[in-house]
C-alpha positions as CSV (number, residue, x, y, z in Angstrom):
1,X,-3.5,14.0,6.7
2,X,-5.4,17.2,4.9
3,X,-9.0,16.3,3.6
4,X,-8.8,13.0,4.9
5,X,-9.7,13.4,8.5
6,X,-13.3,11.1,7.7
7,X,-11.5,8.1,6.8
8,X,-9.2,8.2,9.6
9,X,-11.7,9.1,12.4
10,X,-13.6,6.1,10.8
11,X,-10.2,3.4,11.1
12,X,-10.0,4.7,14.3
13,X,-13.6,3.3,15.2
14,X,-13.0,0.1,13.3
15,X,-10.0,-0.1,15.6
16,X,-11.8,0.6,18.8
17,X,-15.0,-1.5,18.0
18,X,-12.6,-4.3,16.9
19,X,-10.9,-4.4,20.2
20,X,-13.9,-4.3,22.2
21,X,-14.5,-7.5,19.7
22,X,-17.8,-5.7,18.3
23,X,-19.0,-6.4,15.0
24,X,-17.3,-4.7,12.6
25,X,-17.9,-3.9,8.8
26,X,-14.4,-3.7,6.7
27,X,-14.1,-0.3,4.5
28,X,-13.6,0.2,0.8
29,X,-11.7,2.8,-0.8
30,X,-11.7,3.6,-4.1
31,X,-11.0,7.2,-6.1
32,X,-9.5,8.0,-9.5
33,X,-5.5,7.5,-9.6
34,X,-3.5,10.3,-7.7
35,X,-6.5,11.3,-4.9
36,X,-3.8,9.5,-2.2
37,X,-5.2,6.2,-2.2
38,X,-2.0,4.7,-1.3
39,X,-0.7,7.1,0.9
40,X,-4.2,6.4,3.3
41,X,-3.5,3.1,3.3
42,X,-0.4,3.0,4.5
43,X,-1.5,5.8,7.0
44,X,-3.5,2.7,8.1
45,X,-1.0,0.7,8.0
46,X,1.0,2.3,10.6
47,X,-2.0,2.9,12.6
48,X,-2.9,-0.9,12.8
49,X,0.8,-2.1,13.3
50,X,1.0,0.8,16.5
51,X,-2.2,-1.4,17.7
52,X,-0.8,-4.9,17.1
53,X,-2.9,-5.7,14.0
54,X,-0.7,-7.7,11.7
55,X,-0.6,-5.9,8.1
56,X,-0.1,-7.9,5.1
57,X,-0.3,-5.1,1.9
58,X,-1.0,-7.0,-1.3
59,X,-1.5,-5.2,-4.4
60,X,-4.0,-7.5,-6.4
61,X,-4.6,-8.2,-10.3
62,X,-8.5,-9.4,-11.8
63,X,-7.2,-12.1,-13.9
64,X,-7.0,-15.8,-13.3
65,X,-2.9,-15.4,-13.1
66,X,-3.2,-12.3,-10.4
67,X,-5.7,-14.4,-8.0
68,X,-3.5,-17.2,-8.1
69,X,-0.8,-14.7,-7.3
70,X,-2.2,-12.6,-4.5
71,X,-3.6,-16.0,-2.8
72,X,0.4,-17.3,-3.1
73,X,1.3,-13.3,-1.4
74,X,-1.0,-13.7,1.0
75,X,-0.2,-17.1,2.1
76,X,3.4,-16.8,2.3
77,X,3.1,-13.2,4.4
78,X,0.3,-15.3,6.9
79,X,3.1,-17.8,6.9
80,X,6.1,-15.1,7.6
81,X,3.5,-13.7,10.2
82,X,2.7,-16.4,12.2
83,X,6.3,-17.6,12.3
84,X,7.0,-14.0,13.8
85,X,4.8,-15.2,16.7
Protein backbone atom coordinates (compact mmCIF):
# COMPACT_ATOMS: atom_id res chain seq x y z
CA UNK A 1 0.00 0.00 0.00
CA UNK A 2 1.66 3.60 -1.19
CA UNK A 3 2.61 5.89 1.88
CA UNK A 4 1.62 3.42 4.31
CA UNK A 5 4.56 1.14 4.53
CA UNK A 6 5.10 2.46 8.54
CA UNK A 7 1.93 1.14 9.69
CA UNK A 8 2.30 -2.05 8.11
CA UNK A 9 6.01 -2.76 9.02
CA UNK A 10 4.63 -1.83 12.59
CA UNK A 11 1.35 -4.70 12.42
CA UNK A 12 3.84 -6.88 11.23
CA UNK A 13 5.87 -6.47 14.58
CA UNK A 14 2.77 -6.53 16.72
CA UNK A 15 2.20 -9.78 14.83
CA UNK A 16 5.67 -11.24 15.47
CA UNK A 17 6.02 -10.02 19.14
CA UNK A 18 2.42 -11.30 19.74
CA UNK A 19 3.35 -14.80 18.67
CA UNK A 20 6.49 -14.93 20.55
CA UNK A 21 3.72 -13.97 23.35
CA UNK A 22 5.76 -10.56 24.13
CA UNK A 23 4.13 -7.77 25.55
CA UNK A 24 2.50 -5.92 23.13
CA UNK A 25 0.91 -2.30 23.02
CA UNK A 26 -2.37 -2.18 20.54
CA UNK A 27 -2.21 0.75 17.80
CA UNK A 28 -4.50 3.72 17.16
CA UNK A 29 -5.28 5.14 13.96
CA UNK A 30 -6.88 8.08 13.43
CA UNK A 31 -6.69 10.76 10.22
CA UNK A 32 -9.34 13.12 8.67
CA UNK A 33 -12.03 11.14 6.52
CA UNK A 34 -10.70 9.81 3.04
CA UNK A 35 -6.66 9.47 4.22
CA UNK A 36 -7.52 5.32 3.75
CA UNK A 37 -8.39 4.63 7.18
CA UNK A 38 -10.56 1.85 6.26
CA UNK A 39 -8.70 0.48 3.56
CA UNK A 40 -5.45 -0.10 6.29
CA UNK A 41 -7.62 -1.74 8.38
CA UNK A 42 -8.86 -4.15 6.40
CA UNK A 43 -5.22 -4.46 4.98
CA UNK A 44 -4.86 -5.70 8.63
CA UNK A 45 -7.51 -7.60 8.50
CA UNK A 46 -6.32 -9.90 6.00
CA UNK A 47 -2.92 -9.91 7.38
CA UNK A 48 -4.22 -11.18 10.85
CA UNK A 49 -6.74 -13.72 9.38
CA UNK A 50 -3.47 -15.21 7.05
CA UNK A 51 -1.86 -15.60 10.72
CA UNK A 52 -4.92 -17.18 12.52
CA UNK A 53 -5.92 -14.09 14.57
CA UNK A 54 -9.66 -14.08 14.69
CA UNK A 55 -10.99 -10.54 13.25
CA UNK A 56 -14.20 -9.15 14.44
CA UNK A 57 -14.63 -5.43 12.53
CA UNK A 58 -17.09 -3.29 14.48
CA UNK A 59 -17.77 0.08 13.48
CA UNK A 60 -18.64 1.84 16.91
CA UNK A 61 -21.02 4.93 17.82
CA UNK A 62 -20.21 7.45 21.26
CA UNK A 63 -23.58 7.45 22.54
CA UNK A 64 -25.27 5.30 25.22
CA UNK A 65 -27.34 3.47 22.24
CA UNK A 66 -23.96 2.72 20.03
CA UNK A 67 -22.09 1.10 23.23
CA UNK A 68 -24.87 -0.94 23.92
CA UNK A 69 -24.78 -1.83 20.22
CA UNK A 70 -21.17 -2.56 19.59
CA UNK A 71 -21.00 -4.55 23.01
CA UNK A 72 -24.26 -6.76 21.41
CA UNK A 73 -21.69 -6.87 17.77
CA UNK A 74 -19.05 -7.87 19.53
CA UNK A 75 -20.63 -10.50 21.59
CA UNK A 76 -22.46 -12.17 19.01
CA UNK A 77 -19.22 -12.23 16.43
CA UNK A 78 -17.04 -13.81 19.82
CA UNK A 79 -20.09 -16.06 19.90
CA UNK A 80 -20.04 -16.91 15.93
CA UNK A 81 -16.21 -17.18 16.46
CA UNK A 82 -15.90 -19.53 19.06
CA UNK A 83 -18.56 -21.75 17.57
CA UNK A 84 -16.30 -21.81 14.39
CA UNK A 85 -13.75 -23.57 16.77
Amino acid sequence: MEGREAEIEAFDRLIARTKRQAAERGMLLSGLRGVGKTVLLNNFAAQAERHDWFVVQIEAQPSPQGRMATRQKLARAIDGGARRL
